[in-house]
FIDREN-372705 format. One record per atom (N, C-alpha, C): y, x, z; atom name; residue in three letters; residue number from 1. Coordinates in Angstrom, 3 decimals. Layout:
FIDREN-372705
       py       px       pz at  aa   i
        Y        X        Z CA Ala NUM
...
This chain:
FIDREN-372705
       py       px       pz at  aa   i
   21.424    0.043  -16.190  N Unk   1
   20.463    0.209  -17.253 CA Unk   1
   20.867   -0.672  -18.424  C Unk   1
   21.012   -0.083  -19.918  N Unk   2
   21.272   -1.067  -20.739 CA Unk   2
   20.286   -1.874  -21.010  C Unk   2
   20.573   -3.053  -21.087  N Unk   3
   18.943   -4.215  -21.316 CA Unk   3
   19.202   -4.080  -23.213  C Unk   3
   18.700   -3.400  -23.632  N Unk   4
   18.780   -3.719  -25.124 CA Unk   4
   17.306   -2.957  -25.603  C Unk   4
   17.066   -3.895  -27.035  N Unk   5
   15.232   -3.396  -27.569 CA Unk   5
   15.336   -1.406  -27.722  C Unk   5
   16.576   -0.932  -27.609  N Unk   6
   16.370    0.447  -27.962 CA Unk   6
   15.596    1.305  -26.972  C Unk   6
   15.967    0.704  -25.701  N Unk   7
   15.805    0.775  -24.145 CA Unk   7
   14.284    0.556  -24.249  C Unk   7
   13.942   -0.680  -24.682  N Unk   8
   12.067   -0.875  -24.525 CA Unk   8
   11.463   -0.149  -25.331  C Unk   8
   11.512    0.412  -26.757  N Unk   9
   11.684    1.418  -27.272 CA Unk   9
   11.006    2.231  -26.451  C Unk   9
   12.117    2.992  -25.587  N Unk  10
   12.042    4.213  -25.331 CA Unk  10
   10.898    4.081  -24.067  C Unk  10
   11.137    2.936  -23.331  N Unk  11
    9.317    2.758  -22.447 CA Unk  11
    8.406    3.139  -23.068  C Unk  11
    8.447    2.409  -24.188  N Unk  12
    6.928    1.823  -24.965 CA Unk  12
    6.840    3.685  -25.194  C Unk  12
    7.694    4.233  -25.804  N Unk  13
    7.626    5.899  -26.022 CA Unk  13
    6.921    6.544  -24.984  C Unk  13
    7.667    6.549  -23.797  N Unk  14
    7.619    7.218  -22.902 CA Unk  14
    6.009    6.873  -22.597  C Unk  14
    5.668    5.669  -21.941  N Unk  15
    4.194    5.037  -21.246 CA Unk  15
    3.399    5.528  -22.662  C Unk  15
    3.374    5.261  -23.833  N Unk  16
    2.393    5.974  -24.769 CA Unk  16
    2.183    7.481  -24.558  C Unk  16
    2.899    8.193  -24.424  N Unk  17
    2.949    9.533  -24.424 CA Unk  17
    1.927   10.134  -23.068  C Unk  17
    2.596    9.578  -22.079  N Unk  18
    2.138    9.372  -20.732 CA Unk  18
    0.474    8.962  -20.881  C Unk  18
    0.189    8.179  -22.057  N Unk  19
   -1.304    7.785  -21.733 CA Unk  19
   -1.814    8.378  -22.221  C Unk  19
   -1.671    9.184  -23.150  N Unk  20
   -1.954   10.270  -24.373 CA Unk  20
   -2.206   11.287  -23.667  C Unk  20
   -1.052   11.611  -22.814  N Unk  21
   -1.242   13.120  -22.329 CA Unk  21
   -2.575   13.165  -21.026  C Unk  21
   -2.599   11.921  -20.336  N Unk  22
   -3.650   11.908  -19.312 CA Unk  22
   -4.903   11.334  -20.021  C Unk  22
   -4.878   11.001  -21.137  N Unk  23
   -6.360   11.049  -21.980 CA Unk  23
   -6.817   12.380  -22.086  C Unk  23
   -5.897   13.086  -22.782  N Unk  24
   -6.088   14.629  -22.915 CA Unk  24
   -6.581   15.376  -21.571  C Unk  24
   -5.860   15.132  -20.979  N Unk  25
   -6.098   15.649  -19.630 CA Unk  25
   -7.922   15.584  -19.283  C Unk  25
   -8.158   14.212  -19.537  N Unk  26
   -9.282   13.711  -19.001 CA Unk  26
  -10.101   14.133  -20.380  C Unk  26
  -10.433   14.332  -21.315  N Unk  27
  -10.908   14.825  -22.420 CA Unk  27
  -11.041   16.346  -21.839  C Unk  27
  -10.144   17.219  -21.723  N Unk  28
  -10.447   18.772  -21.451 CA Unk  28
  -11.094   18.561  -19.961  C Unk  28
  -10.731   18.239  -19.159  N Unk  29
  -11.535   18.461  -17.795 CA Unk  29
  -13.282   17.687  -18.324  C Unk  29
  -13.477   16.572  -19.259  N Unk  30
  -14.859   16.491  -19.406 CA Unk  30
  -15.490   17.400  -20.018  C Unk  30
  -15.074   18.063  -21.072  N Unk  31
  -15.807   19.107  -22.168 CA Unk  31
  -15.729   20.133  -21.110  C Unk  31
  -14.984   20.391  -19.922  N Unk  32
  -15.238   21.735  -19.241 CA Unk  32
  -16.436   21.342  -18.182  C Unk  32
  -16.565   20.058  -18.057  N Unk  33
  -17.941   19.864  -17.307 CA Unk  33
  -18.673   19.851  -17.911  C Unk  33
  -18.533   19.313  -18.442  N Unk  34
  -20.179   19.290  -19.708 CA Unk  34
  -20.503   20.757  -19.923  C Unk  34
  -19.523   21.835  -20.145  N Unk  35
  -19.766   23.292  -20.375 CA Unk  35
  -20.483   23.238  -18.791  C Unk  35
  -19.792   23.190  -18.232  N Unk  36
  -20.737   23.771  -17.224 CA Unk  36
  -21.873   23.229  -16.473  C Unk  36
  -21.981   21.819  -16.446  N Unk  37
  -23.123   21.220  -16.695 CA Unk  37
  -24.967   21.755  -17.539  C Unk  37
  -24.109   22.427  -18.488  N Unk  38
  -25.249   23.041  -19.314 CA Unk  38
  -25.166   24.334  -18.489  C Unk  38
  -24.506   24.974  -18.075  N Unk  39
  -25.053   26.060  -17.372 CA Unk  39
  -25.033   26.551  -15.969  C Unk  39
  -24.764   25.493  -15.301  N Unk  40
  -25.019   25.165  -13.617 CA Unk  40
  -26.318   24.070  -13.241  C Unk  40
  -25.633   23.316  -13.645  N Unk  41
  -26.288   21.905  -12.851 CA Unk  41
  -26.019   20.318  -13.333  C Unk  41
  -27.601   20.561  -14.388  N Unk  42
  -27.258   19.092  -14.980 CA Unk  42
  -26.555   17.783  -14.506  C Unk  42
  -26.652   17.736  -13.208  N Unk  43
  -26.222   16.563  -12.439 CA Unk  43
  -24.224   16.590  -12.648  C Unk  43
  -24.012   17.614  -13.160  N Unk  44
  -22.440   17.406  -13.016 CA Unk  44
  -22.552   16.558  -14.856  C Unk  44
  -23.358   16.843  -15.237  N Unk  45
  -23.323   16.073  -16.450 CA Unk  45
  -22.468   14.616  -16.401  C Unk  45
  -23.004   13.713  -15.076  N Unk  46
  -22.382   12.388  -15.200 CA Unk  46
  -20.752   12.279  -15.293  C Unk  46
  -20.102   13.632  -13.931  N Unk  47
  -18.549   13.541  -14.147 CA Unk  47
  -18.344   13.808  -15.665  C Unk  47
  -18.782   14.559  -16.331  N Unk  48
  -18.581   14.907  -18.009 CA Unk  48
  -18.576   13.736  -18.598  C Unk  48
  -19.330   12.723  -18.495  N Unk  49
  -19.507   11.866  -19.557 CA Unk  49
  -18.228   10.980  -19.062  C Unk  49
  -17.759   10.741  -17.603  N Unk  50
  -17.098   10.227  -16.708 CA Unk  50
  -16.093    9.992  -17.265  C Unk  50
  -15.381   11.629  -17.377  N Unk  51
  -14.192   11.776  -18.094 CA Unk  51
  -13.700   11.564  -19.639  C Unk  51
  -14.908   12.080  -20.312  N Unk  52
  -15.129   11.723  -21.395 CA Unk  52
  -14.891   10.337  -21.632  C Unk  52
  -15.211    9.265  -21.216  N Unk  53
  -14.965    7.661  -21.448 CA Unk  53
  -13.500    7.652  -20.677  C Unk  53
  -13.065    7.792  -19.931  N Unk  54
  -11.718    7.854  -18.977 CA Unk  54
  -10.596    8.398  -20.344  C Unk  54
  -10.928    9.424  -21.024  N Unk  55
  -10.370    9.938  -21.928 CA Unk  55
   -9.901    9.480  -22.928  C Unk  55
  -10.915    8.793  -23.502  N Unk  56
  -10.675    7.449  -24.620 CA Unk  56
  -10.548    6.459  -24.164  C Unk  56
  -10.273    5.848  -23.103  N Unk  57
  -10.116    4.565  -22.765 CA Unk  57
   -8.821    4.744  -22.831  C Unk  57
   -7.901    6.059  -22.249  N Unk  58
   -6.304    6.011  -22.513 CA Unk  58
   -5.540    6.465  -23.603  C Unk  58
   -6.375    6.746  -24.447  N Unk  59
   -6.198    6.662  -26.088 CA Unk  59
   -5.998    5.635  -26.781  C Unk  59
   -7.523    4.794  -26.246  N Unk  60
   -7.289    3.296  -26.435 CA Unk  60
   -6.400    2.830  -26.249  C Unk  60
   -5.772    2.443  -25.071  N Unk  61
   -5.063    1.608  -24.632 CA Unk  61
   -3.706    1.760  -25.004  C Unk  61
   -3.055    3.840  -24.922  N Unk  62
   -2.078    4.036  -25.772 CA Unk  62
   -1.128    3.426  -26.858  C Unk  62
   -2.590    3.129  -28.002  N Unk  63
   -2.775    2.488  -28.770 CA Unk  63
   -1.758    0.995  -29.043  C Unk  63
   -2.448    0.444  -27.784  N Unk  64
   -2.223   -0.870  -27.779 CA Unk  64
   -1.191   -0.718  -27.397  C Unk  64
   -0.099   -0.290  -26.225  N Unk  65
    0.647   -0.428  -25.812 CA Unk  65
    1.507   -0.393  -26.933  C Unk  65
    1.662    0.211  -27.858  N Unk  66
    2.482    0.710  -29.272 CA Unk  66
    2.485   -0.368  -29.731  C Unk  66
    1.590   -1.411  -29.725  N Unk  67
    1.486   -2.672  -30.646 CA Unk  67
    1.904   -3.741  -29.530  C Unk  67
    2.700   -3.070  -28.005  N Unk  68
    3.076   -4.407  -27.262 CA Unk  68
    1.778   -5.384  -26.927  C Unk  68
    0.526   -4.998  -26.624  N Unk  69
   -0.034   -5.536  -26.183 CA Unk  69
   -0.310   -6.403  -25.026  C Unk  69
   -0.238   -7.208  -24.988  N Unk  70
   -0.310   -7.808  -23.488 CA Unk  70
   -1.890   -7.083  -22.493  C Unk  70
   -2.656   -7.732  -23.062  N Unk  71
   -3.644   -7.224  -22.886 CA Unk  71
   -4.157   -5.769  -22.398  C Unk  71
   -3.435   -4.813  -23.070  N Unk  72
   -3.713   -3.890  -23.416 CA Unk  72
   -2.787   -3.275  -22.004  C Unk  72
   -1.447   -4.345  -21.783  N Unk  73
   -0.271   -3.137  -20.780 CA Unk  73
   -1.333   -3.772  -19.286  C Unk  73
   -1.747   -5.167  -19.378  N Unk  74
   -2.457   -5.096  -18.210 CA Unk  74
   -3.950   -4.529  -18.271  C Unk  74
   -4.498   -4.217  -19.056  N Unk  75
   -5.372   -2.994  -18.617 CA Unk  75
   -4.907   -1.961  -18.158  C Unk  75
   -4.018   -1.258  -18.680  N Unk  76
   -3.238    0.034  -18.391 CA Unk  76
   -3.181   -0.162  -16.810  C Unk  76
   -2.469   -0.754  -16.792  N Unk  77
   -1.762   -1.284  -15.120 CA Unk  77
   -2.981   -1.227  -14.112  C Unk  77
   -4.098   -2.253  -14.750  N Unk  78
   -5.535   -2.075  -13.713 CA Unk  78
   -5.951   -0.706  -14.053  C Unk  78
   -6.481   -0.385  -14.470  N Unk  79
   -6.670    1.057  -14.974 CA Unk  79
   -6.139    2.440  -14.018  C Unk  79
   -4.755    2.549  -14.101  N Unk  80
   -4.136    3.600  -13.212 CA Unk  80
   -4.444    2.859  -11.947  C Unk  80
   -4.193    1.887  -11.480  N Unk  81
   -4.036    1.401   -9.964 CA Unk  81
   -5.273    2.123   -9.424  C Unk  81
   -6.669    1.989  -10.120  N Unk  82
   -7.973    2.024   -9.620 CA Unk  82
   -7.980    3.525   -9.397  C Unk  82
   -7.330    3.874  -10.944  N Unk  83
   -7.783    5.447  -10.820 CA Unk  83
   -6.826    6.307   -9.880  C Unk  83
   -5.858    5.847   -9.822  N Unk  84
   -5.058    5.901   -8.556 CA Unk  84
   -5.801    6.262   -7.185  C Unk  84
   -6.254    4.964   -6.906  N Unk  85
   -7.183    4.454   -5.439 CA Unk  85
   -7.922    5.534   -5.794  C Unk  85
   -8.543    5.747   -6.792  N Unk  86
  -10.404    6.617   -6.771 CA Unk  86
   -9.763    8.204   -6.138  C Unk  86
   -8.952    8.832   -7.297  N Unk  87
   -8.012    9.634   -6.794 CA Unk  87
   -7.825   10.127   -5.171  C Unk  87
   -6.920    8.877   -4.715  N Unk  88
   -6.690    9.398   -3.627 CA Unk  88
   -7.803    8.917   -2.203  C Unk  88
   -8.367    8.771   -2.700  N Unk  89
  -10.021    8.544   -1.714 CA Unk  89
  -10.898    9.776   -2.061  C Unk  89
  -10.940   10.354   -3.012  N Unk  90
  -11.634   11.287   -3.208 CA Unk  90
  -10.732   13.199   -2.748  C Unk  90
   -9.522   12.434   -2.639  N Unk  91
   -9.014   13.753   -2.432 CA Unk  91
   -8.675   13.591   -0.910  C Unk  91
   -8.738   12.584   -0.166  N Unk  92
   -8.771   12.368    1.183 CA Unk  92
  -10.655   12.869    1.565  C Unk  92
  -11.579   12.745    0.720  N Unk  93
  -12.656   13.102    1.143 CA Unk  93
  -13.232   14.606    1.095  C Unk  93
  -12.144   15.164    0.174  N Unk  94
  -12.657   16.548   -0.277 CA Unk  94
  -11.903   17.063    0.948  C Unk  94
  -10.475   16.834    1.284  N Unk  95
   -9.884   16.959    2.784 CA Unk  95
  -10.086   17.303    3.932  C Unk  95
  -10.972   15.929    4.040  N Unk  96
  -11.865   15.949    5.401 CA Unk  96
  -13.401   16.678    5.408  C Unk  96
  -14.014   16.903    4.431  N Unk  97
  -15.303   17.629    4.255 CA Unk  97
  -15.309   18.399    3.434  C Unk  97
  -14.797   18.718    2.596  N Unk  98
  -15.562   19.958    1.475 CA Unk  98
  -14.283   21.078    1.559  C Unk  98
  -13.195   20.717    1.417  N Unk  99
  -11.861   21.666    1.120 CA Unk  99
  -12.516   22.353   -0.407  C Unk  99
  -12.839   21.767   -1.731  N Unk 100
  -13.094   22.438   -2.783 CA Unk 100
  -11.860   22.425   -3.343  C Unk 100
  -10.984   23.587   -3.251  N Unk 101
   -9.349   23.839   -4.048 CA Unk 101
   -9.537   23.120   -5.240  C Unk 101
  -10.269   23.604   -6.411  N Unk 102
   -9.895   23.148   -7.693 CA Unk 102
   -9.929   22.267   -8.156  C Unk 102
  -10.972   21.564   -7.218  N Unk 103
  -11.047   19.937   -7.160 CA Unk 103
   -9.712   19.118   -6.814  C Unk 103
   -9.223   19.754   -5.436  N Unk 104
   -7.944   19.374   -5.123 CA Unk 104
   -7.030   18.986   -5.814  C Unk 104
   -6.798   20.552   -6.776  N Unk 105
   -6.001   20.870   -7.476 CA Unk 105
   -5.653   19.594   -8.777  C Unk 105
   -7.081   19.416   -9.220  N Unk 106
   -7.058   18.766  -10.708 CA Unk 106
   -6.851   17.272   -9.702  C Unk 106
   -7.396   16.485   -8.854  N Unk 107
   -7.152   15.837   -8.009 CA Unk 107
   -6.045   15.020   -8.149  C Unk 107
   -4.995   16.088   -7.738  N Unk 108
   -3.421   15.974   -7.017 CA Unk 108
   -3.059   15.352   -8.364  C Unk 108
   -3.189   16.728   -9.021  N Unk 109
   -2.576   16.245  -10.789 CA Unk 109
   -2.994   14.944  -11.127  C Unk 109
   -3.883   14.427  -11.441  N Unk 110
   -4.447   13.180  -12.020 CA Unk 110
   -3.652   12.131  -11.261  C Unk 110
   -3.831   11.970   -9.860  N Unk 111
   -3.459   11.409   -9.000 CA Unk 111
   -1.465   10.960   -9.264  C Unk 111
   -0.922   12.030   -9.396  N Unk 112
    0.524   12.180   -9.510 CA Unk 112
    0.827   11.342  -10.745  C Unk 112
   -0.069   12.003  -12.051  N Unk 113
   -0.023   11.310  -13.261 CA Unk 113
    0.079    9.749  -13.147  C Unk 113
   -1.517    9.074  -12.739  N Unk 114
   -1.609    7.726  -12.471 CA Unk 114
   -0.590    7.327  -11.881  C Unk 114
   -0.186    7.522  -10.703  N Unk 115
    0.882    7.100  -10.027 CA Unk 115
    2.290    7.002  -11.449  C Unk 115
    2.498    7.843  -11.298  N Unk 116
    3.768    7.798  -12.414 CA Unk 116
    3.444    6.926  -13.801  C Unk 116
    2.383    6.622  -14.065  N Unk 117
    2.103    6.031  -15.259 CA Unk 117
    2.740    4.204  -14.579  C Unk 117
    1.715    4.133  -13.490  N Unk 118
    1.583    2.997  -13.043 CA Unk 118
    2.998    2.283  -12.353  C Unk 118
    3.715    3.451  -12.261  N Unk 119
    5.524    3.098  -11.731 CA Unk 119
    5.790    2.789  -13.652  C Unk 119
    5.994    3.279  -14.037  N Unk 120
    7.010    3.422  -15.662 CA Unk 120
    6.487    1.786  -15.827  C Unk 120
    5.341    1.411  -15.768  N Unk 121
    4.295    0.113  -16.254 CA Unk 121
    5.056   -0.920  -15.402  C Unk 121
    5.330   -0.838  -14.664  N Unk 122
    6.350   -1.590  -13.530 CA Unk 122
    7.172   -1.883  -14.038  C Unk 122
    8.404   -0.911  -14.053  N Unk 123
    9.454   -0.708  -14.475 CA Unk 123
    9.689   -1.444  -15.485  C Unk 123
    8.519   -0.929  -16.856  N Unk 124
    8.918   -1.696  -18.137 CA Unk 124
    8.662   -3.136  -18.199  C Unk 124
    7.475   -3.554  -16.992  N Unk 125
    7.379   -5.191  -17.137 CA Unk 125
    8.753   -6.016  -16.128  C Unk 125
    9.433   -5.332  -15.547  N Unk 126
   10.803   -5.886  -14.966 CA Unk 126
   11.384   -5.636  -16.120  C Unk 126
   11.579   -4.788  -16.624  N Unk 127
   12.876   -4.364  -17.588 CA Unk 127
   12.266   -5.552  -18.691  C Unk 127
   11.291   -6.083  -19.503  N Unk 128
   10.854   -6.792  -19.960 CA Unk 128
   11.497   -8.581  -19.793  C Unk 128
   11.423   -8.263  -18.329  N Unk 129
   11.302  -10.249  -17.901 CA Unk 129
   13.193   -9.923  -18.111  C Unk 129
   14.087   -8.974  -17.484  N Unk 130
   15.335   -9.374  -17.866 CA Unk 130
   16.004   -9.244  -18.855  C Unk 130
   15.197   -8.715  -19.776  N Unk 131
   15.782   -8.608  -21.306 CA Unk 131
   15.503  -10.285  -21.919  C Unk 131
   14.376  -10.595  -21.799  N Unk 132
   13.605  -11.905  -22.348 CA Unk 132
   14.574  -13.145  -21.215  C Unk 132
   15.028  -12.945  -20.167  N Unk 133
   15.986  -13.683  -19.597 CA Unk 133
   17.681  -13.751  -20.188  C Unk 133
   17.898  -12.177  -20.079  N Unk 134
   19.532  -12.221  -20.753 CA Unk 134
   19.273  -12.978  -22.484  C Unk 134
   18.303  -12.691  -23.178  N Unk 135
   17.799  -13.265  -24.867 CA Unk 135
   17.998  -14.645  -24.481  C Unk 135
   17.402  -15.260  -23.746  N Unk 136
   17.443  -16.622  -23.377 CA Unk 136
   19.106  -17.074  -23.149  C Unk 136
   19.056  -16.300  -21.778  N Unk 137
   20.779  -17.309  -21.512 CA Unk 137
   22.266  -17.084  -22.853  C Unk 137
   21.853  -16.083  -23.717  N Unk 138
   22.547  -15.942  -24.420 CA Unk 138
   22.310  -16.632  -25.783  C Unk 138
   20.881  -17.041  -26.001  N Unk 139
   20.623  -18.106  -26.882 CA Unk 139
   21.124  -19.711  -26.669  C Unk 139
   21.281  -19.744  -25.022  N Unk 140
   21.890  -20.789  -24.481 CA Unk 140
   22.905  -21.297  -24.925  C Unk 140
   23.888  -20.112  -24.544  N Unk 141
   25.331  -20.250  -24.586 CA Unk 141
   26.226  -20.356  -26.599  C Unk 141
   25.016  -19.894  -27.108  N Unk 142
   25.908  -19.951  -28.473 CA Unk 142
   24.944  -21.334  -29.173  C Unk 142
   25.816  -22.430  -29.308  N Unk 143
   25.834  -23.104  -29.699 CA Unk 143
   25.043  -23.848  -31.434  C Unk 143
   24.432  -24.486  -31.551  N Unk 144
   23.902  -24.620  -32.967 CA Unk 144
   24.629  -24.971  -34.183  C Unk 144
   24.685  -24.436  -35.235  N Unk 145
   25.493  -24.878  -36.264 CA Unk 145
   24.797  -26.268  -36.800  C Unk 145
């Protein structure tokens, strides 16, 4: 892997995009509850609003990541882990009791997403500590005028 800023770059690209696209994600699956909320069963209202905040929170954070946030990459990081966990507890429960496919379906997806968000978030905070290590030993070695 080349350790150079073009390289973090292309993280910071990649994990923005990545949070963007599973905001979206979570934005259309709320407005399709909320649709149907109004014409099933108010009670699905709460997943609507659910997603709806889930939606902009990875907009938010998107955001930040673009500006190298510290803050902002460890929210990200807590963030997928949980939604991760929620994910795959809920699709282990639909499993064992309900078998609702489309639930599954959107499930798996979300699930796969987080996961992959939450690897790249990894990745870029290693790729991080040995870039900021090789910067160092090479600030070492060249000498002060």
């Amino acid at each position: 892997m080349n350790l150079s800023p073009a390289t973090e770059k292309q993280y910071i690209t990649n994990i923005s995009r990545l949070s963007r696209f599973t905001g979206g994600y979570c934005l259309f699956f709320g407005t399709v509850l909320f649709v149907v909320s109004l014409v099933m069963h108010p009670t699905i209202l709460i997943g609507a609003v659910l997603h709806l905040i889930t939606g902009l929170l990875y907009f938010l954070l998107s955001k930040g990541i673009q500006q190298r946030s510290e803050r902002s990459i460890a929210a990200l990081t807590l963030f997928s882990v949980v939604l991760t966990a929620a994910s795959f507890t809920a699709i282990l429960y639909l499993v064992l009791e309900d078998w609702n496919i489309p639930a599954l379906i959107g499930l798996t997806i979300f699930l796969i997403i987080n996961l992959q968000l939450f690897i790249e978030l990894i990745l870029w905070k290693r790729f991080r500590r040995r870039l900021s290590s090789k910067q160092e030993s090479q600030s070492q070695e060249s000498p002060p005028n």
